[in-house]
Gaussian input, Z-matrix of N, CA and C with variables (Angstrom, degrees):
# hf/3-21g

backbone

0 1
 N
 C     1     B1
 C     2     B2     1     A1
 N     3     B3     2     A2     1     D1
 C     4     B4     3     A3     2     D2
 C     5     B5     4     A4     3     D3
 N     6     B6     5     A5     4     D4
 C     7     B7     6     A6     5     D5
 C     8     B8     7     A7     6     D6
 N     9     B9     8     A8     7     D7
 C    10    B10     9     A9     8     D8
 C    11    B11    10    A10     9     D9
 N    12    B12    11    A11    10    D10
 C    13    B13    12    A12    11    D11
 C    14    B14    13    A13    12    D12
 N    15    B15    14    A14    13    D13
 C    16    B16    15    A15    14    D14
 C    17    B17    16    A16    15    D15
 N    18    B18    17    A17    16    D16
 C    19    B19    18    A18    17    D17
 C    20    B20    19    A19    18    D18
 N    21    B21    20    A20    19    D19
 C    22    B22    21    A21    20    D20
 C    23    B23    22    A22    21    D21
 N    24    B24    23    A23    22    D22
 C    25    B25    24    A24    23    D23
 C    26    B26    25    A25    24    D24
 N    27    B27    26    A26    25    D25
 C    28    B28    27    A27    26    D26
 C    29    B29    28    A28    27    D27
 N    30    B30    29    A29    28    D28
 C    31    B31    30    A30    29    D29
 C    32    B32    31    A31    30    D30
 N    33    B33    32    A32    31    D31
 C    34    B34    33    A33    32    D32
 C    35    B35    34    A34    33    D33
 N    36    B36    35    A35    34    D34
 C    37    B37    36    A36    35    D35
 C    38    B38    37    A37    36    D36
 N    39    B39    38    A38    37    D37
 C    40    B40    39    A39    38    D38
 C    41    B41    40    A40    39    D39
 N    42    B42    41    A41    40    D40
 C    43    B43    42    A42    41    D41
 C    44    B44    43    A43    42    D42
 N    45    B45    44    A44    43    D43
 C    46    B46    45    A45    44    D44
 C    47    B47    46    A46    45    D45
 N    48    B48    47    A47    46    D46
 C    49    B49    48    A48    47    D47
 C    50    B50    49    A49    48    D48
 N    51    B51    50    A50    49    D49
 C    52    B52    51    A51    50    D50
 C    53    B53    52    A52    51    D51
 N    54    B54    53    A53    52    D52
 C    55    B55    54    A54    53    D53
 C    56    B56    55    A55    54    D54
 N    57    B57    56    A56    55    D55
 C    58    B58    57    A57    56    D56
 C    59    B59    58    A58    57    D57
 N    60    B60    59    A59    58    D58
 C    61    B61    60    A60    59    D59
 C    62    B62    61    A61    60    D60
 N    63    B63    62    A62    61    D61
 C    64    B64    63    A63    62    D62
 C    65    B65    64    A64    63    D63
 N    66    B66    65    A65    64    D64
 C    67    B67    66    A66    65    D65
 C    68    B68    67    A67    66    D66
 N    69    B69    68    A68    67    D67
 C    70    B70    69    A69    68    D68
 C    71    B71    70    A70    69    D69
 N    72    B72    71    A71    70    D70
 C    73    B73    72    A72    71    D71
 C    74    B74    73    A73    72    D72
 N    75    B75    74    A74    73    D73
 C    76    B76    75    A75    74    D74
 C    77    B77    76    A76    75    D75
 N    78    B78    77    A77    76    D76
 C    79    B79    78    A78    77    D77
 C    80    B80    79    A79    78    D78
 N    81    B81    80    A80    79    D79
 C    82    B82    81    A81    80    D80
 C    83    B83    82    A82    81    D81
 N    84    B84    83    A83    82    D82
 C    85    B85    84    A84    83    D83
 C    86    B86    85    A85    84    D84
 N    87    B87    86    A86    85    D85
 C    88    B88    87    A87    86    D86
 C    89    B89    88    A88    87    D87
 N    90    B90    89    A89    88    D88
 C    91    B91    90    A90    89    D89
 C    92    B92    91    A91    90    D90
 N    93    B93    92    A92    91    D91
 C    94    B94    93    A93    92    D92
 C    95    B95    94    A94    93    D93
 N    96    B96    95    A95    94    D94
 C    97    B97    96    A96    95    D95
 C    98    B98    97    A97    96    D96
 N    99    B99    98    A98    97    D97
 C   100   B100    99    A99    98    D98
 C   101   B101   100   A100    99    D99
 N   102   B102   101   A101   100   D100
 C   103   B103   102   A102   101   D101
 C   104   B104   103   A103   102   D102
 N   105   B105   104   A104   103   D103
 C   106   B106   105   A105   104   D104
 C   107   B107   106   A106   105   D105
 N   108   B108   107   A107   106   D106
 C   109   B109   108   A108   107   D107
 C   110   B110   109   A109   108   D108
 N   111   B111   110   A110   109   D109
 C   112   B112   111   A111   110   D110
 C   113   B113   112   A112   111   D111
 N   114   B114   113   A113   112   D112
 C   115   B115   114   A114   113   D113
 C   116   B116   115   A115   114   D114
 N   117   B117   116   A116   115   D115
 C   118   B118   117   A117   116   D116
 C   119   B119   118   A118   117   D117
 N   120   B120   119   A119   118   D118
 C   121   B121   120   A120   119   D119
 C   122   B122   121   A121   120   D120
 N   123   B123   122   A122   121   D121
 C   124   B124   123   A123   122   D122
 C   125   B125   124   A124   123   D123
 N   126   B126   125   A125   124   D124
 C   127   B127   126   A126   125   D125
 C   128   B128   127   A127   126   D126
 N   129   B129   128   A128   127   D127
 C   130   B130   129   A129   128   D128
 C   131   B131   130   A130   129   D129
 N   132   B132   131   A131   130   D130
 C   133   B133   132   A132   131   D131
 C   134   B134   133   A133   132   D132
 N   135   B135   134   A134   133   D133
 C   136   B136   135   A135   134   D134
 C   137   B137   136   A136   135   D135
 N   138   B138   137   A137   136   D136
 C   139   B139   138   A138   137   D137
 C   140   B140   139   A139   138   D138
 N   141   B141   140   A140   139   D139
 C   142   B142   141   A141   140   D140
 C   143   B143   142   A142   141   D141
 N   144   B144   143   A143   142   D142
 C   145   B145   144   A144   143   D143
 C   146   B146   145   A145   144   D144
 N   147   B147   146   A146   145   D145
 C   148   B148   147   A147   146   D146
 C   149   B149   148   A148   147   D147
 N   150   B150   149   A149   148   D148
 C   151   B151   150   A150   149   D149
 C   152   B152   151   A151   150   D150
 N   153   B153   152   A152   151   D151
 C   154   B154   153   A153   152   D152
 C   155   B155   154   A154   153   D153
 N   156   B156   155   A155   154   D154
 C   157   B157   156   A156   155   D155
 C   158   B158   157   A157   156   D156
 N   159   B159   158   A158   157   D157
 C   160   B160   159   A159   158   D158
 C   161   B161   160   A160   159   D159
 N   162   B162   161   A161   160   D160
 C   163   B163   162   A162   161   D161
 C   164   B164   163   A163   162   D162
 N   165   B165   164   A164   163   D163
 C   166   B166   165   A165   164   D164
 C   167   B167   166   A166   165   D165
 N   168   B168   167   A167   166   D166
 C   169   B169   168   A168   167   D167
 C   170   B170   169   A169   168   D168
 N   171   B171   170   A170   169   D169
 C   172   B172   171   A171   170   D170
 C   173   B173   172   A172   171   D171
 N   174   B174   173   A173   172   D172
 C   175   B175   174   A174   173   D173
 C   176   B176   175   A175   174   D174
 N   177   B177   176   A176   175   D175
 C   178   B178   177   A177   176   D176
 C   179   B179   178   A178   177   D177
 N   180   B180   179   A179   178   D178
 C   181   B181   180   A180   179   D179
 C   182   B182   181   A181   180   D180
 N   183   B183   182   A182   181   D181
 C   184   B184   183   A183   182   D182
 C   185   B185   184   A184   183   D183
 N   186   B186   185   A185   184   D184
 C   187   B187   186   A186   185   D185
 C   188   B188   187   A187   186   D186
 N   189   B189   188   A188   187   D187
 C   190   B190   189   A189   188   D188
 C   191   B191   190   A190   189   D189
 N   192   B192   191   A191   190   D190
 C   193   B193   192   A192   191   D191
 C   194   B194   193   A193   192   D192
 N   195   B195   194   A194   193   D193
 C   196   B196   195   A195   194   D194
 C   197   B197   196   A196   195   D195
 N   198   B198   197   A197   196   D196
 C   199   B199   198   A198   197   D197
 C   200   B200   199   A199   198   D198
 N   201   B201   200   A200   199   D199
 C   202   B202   201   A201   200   D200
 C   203   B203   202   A202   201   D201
 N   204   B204   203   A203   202   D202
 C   205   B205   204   A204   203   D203
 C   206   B206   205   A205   204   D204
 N   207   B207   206   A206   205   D205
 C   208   B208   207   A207   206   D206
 C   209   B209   208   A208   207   D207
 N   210   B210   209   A209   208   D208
 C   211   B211   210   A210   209   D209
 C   212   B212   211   A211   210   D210
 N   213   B213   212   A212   211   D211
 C   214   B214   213   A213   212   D212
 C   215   B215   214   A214   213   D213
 N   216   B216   215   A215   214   D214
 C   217   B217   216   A216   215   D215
 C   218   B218   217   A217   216   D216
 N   219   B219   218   A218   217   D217
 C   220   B220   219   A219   218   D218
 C   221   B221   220   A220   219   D219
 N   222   B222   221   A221   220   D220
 C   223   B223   222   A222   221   D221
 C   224   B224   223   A223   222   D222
 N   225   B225   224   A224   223   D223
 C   226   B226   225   A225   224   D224
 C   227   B227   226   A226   225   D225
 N   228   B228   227   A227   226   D226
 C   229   B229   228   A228   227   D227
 C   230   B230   229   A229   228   D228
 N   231   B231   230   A230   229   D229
 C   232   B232   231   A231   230   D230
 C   233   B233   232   A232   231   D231
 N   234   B234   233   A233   232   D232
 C   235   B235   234   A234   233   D233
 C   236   B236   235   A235   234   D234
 N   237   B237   236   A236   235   D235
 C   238   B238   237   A237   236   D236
 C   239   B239   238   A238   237   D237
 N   240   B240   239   A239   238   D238
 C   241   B241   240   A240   239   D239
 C   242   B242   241   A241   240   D240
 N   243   B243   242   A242   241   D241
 C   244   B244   243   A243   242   D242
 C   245   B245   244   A244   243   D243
 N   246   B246   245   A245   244   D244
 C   247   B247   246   A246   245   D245
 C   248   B248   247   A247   246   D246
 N   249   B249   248   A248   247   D247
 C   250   B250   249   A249   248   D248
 C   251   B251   250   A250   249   D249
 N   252   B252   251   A251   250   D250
 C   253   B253   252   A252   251   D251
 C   254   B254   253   A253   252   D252
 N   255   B255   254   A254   253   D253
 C   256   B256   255   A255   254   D254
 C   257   B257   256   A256   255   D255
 N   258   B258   257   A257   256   D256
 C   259   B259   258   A258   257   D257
 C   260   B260   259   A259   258   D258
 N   261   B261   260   A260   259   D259
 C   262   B262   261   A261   260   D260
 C   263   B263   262   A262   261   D261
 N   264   B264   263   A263   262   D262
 C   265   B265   264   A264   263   D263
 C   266   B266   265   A265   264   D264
 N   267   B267   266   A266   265   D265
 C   268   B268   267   A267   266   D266
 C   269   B269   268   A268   267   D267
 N   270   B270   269   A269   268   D268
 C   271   B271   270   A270   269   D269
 C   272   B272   271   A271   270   D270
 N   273   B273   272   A272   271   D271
 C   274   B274   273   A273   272   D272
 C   275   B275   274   A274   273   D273
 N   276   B276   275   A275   274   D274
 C   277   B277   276   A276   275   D275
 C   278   B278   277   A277   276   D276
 N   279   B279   278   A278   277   D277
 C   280   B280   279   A279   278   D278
 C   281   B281   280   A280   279   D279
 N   282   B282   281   A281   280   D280
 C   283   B283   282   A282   281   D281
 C   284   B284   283   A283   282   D282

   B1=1.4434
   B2=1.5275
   B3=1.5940
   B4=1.3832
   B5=1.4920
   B6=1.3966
   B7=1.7809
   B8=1.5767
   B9=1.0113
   B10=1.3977
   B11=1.4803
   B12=1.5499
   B13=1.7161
   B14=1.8465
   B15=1.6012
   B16=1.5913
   B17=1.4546
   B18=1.3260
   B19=1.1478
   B20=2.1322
   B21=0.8971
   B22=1.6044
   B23=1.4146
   B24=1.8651
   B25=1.4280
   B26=1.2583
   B27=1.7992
   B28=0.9129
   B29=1.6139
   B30=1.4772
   B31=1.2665
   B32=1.6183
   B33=1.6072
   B34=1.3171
   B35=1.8327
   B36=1.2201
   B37=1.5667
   B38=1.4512
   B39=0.9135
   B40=1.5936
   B41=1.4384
   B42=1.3647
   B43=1.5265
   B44=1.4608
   B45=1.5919
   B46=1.2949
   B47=1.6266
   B48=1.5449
   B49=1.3507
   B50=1.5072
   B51=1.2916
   B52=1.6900
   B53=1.5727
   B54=1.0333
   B55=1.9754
   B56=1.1374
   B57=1.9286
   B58=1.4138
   B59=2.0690
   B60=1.3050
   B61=1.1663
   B62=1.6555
   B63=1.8810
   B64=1.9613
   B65=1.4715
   B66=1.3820
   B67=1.4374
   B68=1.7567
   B69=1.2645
   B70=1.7626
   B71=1.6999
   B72=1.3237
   B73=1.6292
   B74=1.7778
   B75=1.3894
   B76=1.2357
   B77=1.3927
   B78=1.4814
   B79=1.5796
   B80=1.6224
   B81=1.3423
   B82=1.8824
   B83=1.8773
   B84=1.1599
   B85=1.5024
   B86=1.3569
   B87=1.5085
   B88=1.4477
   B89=1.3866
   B90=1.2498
   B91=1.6042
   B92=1.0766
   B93=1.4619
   B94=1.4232
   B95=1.9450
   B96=1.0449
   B97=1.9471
   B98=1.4496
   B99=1.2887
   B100=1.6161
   B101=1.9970
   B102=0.9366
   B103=1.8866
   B104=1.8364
   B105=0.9037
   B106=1.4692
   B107=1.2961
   B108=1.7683
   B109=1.0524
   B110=2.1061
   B111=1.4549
   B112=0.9145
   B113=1.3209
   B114=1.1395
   B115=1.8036
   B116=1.9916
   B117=1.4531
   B118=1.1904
   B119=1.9766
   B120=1.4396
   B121=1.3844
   B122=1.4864
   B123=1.5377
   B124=1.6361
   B125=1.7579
   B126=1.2864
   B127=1.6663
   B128=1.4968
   B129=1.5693
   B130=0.9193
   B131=1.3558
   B132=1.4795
   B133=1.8778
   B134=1.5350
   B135=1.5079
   B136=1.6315
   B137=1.6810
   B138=1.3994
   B139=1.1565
   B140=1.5724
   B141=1.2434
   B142=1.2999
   B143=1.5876
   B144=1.2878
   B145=1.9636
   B146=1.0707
   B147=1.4478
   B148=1.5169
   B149=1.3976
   B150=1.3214
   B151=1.2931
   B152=1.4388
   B153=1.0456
   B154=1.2452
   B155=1.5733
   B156=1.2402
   B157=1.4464
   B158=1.8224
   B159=0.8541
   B160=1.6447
   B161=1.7377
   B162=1.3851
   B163=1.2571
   B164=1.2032
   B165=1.1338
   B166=1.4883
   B167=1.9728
   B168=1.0725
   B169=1.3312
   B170=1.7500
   B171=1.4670
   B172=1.3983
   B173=1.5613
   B174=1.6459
   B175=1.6200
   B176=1.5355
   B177=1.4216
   B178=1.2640
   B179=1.6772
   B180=1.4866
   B181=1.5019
   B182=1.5892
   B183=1.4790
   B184=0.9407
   B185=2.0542
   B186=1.5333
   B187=1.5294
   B188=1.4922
   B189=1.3510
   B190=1.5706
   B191=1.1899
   B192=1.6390
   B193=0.9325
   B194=1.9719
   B195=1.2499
   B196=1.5549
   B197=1.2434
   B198=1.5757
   B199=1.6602
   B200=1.3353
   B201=1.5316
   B202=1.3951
   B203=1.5689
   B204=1.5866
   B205=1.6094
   B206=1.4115
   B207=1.5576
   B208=1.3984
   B209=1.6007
   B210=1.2386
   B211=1.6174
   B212=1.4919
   B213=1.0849
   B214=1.5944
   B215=1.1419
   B216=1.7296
   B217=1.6677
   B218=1.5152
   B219=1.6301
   B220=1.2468
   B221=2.0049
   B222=1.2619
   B223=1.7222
   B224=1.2911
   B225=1.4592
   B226=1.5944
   B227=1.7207
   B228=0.8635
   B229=2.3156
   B230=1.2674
   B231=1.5397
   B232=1.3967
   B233=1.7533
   B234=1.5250
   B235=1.5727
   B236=1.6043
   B237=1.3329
   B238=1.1715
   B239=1.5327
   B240=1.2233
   B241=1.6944
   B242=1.5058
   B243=1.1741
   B244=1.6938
   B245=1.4739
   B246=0.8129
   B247=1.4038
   B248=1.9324
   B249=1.5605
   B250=1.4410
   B251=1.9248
   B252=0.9174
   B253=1.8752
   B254=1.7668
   B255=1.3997
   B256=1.6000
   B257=1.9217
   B258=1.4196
   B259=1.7251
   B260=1.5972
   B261=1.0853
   B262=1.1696
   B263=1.7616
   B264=0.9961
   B265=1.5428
   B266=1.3246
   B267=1.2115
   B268=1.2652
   B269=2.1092
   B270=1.6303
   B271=1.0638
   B272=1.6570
   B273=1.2325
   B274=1.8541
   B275=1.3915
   B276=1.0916
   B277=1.6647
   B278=1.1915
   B279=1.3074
   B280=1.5244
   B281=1.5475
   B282=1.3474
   B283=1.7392
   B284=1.5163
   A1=108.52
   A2=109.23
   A3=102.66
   A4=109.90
   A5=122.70
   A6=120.87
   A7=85.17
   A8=120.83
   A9=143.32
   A10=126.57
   A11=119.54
   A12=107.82
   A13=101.53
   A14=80.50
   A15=78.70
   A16=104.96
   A17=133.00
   A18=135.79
   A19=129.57
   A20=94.09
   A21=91.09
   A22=104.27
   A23=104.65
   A24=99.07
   A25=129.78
   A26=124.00
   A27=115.72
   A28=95.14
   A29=106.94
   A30=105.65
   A31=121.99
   A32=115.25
   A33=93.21
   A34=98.57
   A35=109.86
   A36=100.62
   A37=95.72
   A38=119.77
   A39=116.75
   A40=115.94
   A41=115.58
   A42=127.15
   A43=135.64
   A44=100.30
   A45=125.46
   A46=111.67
   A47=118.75
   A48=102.47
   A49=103.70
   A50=109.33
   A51=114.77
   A52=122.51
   A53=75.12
   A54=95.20
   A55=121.58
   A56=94.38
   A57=122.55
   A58=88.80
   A59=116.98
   A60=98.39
   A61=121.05
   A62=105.02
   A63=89.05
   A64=129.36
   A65=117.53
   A66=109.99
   A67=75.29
   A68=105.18
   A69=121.29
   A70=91.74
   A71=124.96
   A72=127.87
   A73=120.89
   A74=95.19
   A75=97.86
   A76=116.18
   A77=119.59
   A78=103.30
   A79=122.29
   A80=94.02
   A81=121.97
   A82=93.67
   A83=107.24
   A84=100.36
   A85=130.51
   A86=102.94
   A87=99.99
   A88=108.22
   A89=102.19
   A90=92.29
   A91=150.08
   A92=117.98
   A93=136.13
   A94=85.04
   A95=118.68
   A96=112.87
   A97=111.50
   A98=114.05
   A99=110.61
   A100=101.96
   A101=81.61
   A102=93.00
   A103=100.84
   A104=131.20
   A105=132.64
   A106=123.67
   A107=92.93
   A108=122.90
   A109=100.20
   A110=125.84
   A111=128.99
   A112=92.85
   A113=121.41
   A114=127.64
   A115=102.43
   A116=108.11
   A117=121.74
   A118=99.89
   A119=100.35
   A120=125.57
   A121=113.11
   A122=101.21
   A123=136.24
   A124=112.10
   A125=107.68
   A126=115.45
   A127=94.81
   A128=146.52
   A129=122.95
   A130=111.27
   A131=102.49
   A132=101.51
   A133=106.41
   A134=106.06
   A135=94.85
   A136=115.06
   A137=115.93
   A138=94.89
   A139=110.36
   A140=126.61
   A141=159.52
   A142=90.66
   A143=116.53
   A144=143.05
   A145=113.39
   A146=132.89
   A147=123.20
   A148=123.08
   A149=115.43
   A150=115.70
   A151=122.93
   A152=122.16
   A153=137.97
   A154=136.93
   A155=99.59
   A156=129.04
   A157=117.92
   A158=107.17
   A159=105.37
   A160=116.62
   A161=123.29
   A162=146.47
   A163=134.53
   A164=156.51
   A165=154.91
   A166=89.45
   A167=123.96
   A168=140.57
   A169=100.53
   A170=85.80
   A171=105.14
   A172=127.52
   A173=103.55
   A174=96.78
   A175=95.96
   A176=131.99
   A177=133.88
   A178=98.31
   A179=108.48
   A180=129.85
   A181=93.07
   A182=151.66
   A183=145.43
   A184=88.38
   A185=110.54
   A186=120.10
   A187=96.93
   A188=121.22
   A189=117.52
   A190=121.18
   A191=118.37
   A192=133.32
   A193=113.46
   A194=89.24
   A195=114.65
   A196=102.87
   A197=124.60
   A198=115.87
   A199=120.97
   A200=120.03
   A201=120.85
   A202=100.83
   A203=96.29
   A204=119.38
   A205=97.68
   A206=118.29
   A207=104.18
   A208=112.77
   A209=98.02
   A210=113.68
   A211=118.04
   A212=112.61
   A213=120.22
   A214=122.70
   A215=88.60
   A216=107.91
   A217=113.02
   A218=117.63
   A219=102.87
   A220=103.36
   A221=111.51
   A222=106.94
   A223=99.49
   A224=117.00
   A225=127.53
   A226=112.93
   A227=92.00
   A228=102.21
   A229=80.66
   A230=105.40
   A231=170.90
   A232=80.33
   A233=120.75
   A234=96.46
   A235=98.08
   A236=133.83
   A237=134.66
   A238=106.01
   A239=117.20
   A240=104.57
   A241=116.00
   A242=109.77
   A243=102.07
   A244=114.48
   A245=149.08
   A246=168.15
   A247=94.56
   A248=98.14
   A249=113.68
   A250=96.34
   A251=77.56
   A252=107.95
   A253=98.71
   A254=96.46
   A255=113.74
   A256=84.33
   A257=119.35
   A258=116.77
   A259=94.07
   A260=147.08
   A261=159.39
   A262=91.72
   A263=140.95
   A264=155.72
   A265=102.79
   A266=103.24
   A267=138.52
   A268=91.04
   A269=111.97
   A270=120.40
   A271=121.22
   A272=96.63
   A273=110.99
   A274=100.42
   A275=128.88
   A276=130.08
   A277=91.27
   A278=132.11
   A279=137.66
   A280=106.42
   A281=118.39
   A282=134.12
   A283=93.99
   D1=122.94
   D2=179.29
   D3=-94.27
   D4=-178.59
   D5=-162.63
   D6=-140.94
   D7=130.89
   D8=152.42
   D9=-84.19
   D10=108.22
   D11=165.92
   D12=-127.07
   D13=139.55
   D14=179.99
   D15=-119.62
   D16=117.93
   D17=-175.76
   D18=-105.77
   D19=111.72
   D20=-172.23
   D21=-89.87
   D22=130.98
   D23=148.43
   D24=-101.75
   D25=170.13
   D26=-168.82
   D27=-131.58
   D28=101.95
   D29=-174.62
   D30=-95.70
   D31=156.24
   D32=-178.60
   D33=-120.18
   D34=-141.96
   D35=-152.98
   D36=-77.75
   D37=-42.47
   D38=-167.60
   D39=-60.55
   D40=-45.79
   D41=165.00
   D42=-48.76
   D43=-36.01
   D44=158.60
   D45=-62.98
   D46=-42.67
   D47=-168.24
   D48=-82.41
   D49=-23.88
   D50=177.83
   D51=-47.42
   D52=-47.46
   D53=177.71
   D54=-51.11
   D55=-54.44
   D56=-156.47
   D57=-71.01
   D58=-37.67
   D59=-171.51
   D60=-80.83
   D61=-39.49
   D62=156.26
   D63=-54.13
   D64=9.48
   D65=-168.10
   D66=-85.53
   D67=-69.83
   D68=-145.61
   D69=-65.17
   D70=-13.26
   D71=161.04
   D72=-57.71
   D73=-42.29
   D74=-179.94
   D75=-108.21
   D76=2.99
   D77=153.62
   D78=-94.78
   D79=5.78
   D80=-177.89
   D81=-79.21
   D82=-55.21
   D83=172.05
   D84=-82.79
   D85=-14.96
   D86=176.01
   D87=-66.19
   D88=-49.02
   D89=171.83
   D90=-84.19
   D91=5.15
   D92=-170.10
   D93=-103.90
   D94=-48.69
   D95=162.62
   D96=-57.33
   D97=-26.86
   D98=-179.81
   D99=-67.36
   D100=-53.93
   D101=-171.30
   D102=-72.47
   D103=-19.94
   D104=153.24
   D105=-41.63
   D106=-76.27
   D107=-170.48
   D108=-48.65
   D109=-53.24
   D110=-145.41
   D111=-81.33
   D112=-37.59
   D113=-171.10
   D114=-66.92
   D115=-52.48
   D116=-177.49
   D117=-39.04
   D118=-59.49
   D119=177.47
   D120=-25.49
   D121=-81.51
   D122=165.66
   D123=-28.01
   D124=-54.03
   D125=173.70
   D126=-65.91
   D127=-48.03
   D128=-149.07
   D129=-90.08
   D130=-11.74
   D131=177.26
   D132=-86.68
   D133=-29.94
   D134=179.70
   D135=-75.03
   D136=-25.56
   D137=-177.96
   D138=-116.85
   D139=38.57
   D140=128.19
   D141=66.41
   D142=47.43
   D143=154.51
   D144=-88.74
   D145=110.60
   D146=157.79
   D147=-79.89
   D148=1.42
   D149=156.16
   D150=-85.98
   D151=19.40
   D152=149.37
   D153=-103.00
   D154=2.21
   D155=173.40
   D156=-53.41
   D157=123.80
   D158=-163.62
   D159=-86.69
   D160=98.40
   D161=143.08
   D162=4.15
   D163=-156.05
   D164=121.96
   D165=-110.10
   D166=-47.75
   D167=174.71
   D168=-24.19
   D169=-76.65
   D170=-177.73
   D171=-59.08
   D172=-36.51
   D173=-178.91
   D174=-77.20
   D175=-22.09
   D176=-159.32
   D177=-65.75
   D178=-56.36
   D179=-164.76
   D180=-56.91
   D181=-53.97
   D182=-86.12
   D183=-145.81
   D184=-47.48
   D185=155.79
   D186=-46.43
   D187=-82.28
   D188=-172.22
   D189=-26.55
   D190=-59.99
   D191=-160.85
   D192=-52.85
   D193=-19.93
   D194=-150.97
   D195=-112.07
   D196=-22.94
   D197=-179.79
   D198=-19.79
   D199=158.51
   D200=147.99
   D201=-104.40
   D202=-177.74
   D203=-173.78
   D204=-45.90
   D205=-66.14
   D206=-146.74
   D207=-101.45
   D208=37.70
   D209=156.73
   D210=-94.17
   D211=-20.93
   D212=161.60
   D213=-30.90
   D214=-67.69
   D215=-168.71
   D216=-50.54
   D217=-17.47
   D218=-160.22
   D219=-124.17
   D220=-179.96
   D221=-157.71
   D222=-73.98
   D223=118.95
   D224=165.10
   D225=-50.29
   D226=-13.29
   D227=175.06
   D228=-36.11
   D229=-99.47
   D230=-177.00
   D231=-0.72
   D232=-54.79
   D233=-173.45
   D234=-77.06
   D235=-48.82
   D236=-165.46
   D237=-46.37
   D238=-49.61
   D239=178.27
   D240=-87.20
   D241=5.25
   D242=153.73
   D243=-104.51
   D244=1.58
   D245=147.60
   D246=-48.82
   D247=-71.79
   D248=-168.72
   D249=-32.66
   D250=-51.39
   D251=-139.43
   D252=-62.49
   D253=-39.03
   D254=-167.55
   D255=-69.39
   D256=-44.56
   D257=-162.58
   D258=-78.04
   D259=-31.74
   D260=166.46
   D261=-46.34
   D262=-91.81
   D263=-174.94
   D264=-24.20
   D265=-59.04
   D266=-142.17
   D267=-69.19
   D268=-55.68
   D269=164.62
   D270=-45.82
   D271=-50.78
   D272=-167.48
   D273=-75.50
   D274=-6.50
   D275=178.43
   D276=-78.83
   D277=-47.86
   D278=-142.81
   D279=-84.40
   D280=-25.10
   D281=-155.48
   D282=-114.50

């Protein structure tokens, strides 16, 4: 037997902009790990090292490493599970 809950929020302006800004946070890293990820890639076929092979670990470590200021302000999750998500893809492309 499955259980159903359906829950509404009722947001007001501030909550809305909160949101609105981890959204555009994490397609800010998805793609700045996307373009990582692909370059990381690119070095490893040209110089034919698999220890240069690109990670989620690694692009994760390497975004951090690299923040600016006003990435602070906002939830470090937010890159970690697009990071995840991008190495996740990133696999299922391959299979």
């Amino acid at each position: 037997m499955l259980r159903v809950q359906k829950v509404r929020l009722y947001l007001n302006q501030i909550m809305k902009q909160v949101l609105d800004d981890l959204c555009d946070y994490r397609r800010y890293c998805w793609n700045q790990g996307l373009a990582l990820w692909n370059d990381m890639y690119d070095a490893s076929l040209v110089l034919e090292d698999k220890k240069l092979r690109p990670s989620a670990r690694k692009v994760r470590d390497e975004l951090v490493a690299n923040k600016e200021d006003w990435q602070y302000q906002l939830s470090a999750r937010c890159l970690q599970l697009a990071i995840s998500d991008l190495g996740k893809a990133w696999q299922n492309f391959f299979k």
